[in-house]
N, C-alpha and C positions, 0 to 999 in steps of 0.2 A: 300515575305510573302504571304501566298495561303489564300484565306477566302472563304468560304463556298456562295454559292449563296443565295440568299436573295430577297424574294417579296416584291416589296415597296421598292426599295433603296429611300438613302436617299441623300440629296443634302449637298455638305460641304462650308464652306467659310471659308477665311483667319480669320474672327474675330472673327467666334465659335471657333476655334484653338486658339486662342490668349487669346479671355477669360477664357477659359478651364485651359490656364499654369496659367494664374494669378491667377488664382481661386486658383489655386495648391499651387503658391509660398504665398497664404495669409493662408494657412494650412487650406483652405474649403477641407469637402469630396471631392475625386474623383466623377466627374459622371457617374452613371451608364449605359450599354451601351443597344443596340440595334441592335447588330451585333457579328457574333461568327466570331472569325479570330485563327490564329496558332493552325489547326484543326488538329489531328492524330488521323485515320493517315489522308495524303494527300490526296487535291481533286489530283481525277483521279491515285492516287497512285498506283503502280504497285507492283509484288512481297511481298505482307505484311504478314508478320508471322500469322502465324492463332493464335497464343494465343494472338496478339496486346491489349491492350487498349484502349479505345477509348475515345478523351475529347479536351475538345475546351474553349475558353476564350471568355466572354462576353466581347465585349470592348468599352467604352465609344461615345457617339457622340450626340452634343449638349445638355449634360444634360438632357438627360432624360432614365429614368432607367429603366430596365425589374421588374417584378414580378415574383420572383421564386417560389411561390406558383404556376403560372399557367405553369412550365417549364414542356414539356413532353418529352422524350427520345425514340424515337423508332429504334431497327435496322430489317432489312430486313421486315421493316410493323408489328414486334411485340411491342408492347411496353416494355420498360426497365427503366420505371423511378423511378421503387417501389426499383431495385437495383442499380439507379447510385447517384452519388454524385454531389449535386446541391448546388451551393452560389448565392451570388449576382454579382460574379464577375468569376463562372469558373463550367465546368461540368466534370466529370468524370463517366463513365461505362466501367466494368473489365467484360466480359463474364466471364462465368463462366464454357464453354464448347469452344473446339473448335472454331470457327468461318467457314464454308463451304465454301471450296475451290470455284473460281471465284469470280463474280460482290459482293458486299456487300454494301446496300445503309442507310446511318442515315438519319434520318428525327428530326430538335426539332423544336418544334414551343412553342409558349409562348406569350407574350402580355406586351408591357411597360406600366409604369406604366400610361397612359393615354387612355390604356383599347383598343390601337391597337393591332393589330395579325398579330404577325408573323412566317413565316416559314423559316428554314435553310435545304438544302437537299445537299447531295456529295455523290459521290458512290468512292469506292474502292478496288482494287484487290486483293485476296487471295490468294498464294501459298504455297498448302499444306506441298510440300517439303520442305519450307522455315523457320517452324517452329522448334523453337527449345527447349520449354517445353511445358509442356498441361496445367498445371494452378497453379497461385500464381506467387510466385517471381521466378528471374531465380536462376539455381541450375547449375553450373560449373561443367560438366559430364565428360570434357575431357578437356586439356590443349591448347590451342593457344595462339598466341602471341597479338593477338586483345583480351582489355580489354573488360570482362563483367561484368559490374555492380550488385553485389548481395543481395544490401542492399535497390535500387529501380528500380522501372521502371517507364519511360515516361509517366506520367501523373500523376504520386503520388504527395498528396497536402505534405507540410510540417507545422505542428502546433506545431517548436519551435522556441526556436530563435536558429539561426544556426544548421550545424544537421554534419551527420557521412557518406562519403561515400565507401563504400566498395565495392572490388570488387576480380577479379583472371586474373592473365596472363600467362608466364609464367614464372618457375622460378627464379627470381633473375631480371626481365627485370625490366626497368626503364620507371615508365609511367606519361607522360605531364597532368597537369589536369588545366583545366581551368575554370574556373565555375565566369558569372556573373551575375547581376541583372536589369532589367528595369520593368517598372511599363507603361503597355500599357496606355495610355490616349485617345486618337483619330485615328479614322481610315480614310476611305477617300485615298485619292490622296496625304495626307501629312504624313499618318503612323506616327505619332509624337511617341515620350517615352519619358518619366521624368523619372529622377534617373538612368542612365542607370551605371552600375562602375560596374569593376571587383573588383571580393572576393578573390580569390585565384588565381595565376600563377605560379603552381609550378611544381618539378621534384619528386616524391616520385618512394622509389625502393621497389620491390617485395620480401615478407622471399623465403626462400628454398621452398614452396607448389606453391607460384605464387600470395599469399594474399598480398592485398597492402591495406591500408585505410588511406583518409584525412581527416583533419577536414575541415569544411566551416563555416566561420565567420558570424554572421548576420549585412546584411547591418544596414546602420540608414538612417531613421525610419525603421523598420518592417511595412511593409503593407499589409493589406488583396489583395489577388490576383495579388503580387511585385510574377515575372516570376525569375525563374533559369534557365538559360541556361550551360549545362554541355559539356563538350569534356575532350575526353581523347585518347591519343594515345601512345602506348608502343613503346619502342625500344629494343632489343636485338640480341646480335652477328651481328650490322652491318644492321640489318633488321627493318624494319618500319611498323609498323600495318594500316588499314584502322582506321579512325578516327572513334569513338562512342562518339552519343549526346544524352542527354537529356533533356527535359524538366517538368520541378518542379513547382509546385504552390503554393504560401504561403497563407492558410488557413485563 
């Protein structure tokens, strides 16, 4: 797991980890965090579509919480926080133009709630040839055998219980969908997760267009800022697609 650099690191122990689960199994809130981890796109990332998304997960450590009032979002030194999507547990910003090809660097900085400041920065790489819509969701222009999701993209929060995934391959193929959940807790040298279970393991096959949709069950509990991790991989005629992931945030 890649996290974003950070001024002021912080120091972890066994027994912030320790109090943290138990806190959990006594049904106290989660703590809020002080750190952005499972960033898209990637620090140092290479090749990234120019229409990407861009959004990252606060994640908990030793109890004590940011203030999303003071969260601010900039890319390439503009600010963007008046268009992204801010919680207490997760950020999102969808350009809404292009992205320019080469270096591209985020900046959020923010303050826990103990009225410290801090900063997150990571840069990463555009390739302009790499994109494959200009904006909004993807739209299936041409048929391949590697599923495309059309129903989300990588970094969409979800605000139900369970939700609908759709997508296109091709024709008739048969495609693996795996989709499960953990709820980050602590970062650190121990990356802990609570709750982590898979929701769905299964085989769904494509109509005659290449349309294929699952459903995804809501874990329990439903948790504000509980992660989806999505994979999916076709087969058809003997052949095997490169795998497609996502990742999803529960609102």
């Amino acid at each position: 797991m890649k996290q974003a650099w950070l001024s002021n690191p912080i120091k972890y122990s066994i027994a912030a980890v320790t109090g943290a689960i138990l806190a959990l199994g006594l049904g106290s809130q989660v703590a809020l965090s002080q750190r952005v981890v499972n960033i898209n796109p990637s620090l140092d990332d290479q090749g990234v579509p120019s229409d990407t998304s861009i959004n990252g997960v606060f994640e908990p450590t030793n109890g004590v919480g940011i203030d999303p009032r003071t969260v601010r979002i900039f890319l390439n030194n503009q600010d963007v926080t008046r268009n992204s999507t801010i919680t207490n547990s997760f950020f999102s910003y969808r350009p809404q133009q292009n992205l320019p090809a080469g270096t591209n660097t985020v900046r959020v900085q923010y303050q826990n709630t103990q009225g410290q400041n801090r900063v997150v920065s990571w840069n990463f790489t555009v390739d302009q040839n790499n994109a494959q819509q200009t904006s909004g969701y993807p739209t299936a222009t041409n048929q391949s055998l590697r599923p495309l999701f059309t129903s989300h993209r990588s970094g969409d929060e979800i605000n139900t219980r369970g939700f609908t995934l759709q997508g296109q391959t091709e024709p008739n193929a048969t495609v693996d969908v795996k989709v499960t959940s953990e709820l980050p807790v602590l970062g650190g040298v121990f990356n802990v997760k609570v709750g982590q279970s898979t929701l769905i393991d299964q085989t769904v096959k494509a109509d005659n267009n290449g349309y294929f949709e699952v459903q995804v069950p809501p874990p329990s509990p439903v948790t504000s800022g509980l992660r989806y991790n999505v994979k999916a991989v076709a087969n058809n005629n003997n052949q095997t697609s490169q795998p497609v992931e996502l990742t999803l945030v529960q609102e």
